[in-house]
ZADO-1210 file (C-alpha; in nm, 4 decimals, padded with zeros to 6 digits):
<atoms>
<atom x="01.6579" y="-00.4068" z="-00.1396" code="UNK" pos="1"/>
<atom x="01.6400" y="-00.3018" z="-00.4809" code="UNK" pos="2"/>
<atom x="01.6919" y="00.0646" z="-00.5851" code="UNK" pos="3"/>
<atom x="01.3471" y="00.2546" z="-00.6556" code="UNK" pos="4"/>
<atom x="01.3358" y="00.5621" z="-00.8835" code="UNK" pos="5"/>
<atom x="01.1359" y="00.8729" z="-00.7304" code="UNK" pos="6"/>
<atom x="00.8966" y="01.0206" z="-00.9355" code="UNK" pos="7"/>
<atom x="00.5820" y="01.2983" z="-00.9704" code="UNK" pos="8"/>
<atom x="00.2377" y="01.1034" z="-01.0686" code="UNK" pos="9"/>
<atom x="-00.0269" y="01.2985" z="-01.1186" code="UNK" pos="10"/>
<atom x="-00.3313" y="01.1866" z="-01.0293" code="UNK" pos="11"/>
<atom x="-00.7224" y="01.2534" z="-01.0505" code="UNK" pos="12"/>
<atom x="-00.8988" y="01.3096" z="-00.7491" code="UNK" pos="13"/>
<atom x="-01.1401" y="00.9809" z="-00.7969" code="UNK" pos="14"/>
<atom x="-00.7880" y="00.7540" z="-00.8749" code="UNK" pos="15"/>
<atom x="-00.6262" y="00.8831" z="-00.5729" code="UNK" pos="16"/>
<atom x="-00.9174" y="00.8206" z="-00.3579" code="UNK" pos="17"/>
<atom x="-01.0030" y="00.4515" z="-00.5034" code="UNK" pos="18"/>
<atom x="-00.6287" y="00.3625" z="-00.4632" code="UNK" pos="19"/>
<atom x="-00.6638" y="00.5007" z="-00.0852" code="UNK" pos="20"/>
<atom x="-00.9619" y="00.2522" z="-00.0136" code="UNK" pos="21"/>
<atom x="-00.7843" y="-00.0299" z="-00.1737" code="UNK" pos="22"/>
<atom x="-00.4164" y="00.0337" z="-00.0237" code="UNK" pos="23"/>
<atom x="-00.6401" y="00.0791" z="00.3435" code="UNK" pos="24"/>
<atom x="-00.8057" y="-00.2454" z="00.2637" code="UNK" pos="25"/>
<atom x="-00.4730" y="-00.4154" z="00.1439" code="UNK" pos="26"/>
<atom x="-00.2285" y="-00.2614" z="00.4764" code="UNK" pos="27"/>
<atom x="-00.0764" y="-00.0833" z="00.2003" code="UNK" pos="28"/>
<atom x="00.0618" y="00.2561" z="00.1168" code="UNK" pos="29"/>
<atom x="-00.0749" y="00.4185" z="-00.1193" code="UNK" pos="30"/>
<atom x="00.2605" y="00.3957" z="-00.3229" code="UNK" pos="31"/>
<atom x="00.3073" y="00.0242" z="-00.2437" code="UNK" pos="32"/>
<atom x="-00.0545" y="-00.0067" z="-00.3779" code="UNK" pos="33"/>
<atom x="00.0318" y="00.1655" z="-00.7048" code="UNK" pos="34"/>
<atom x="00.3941" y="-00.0357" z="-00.7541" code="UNK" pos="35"/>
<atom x="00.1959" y="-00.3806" z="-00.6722" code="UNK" pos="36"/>
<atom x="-00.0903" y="-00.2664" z="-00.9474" code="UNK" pos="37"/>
<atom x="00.1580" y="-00.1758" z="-01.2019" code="UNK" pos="38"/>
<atom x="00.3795" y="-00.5382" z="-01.1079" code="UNK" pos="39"/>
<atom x="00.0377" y="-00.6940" z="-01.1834" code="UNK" pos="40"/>
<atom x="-00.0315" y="-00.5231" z="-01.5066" code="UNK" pos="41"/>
<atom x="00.3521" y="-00.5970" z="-01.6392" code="UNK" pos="42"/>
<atom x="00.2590" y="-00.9857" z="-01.5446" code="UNK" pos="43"/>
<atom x="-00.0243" y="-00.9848" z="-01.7100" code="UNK" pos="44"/>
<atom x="00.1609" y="-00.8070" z="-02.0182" code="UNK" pos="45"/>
<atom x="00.4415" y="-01.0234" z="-02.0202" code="UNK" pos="46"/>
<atom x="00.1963" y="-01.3508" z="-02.0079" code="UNK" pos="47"/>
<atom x="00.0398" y="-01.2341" z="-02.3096" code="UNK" pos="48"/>
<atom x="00.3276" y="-01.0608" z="-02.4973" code="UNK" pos="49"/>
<atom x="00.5860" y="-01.2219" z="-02.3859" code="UNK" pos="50"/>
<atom x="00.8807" y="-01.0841" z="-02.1783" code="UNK" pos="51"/>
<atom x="00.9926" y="-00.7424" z="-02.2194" code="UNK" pos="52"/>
<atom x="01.3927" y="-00.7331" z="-02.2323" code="UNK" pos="53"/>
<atom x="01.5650" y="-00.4366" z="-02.0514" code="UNK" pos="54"/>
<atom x="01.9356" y="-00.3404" z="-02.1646" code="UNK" pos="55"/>
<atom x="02.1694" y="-00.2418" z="-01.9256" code="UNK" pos="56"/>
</atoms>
């Protein structure tokens, strides 16, 4: 399993409770809801920007 970085989001009251309905409809966490959303949006990025290169 790959190593995951903790962090504080911050988080309107509306987002939080949208992401709740859709992690609940998913049988996800709320933070597994909010890694796969942000795995979809670097996709999505990446498909039209091409890949973004990380050095180690």
């Amino acid at each position: 399993m790959a190593d995951k970085r903790q962090f504080t989001l911050r988080l309107q009251d509306e987002v939080f409770d949208k992401i709740k309905i859709i992690a609940d409809t998913e049988n996800r966490s709320i933070a597994m809801q909010i890694e796969f959303a942000v795995k979809k949006y670097i996709a999505d990025y990446e498909k039209k920007n091409g890949i973004i290169k990380i050095e180690e």
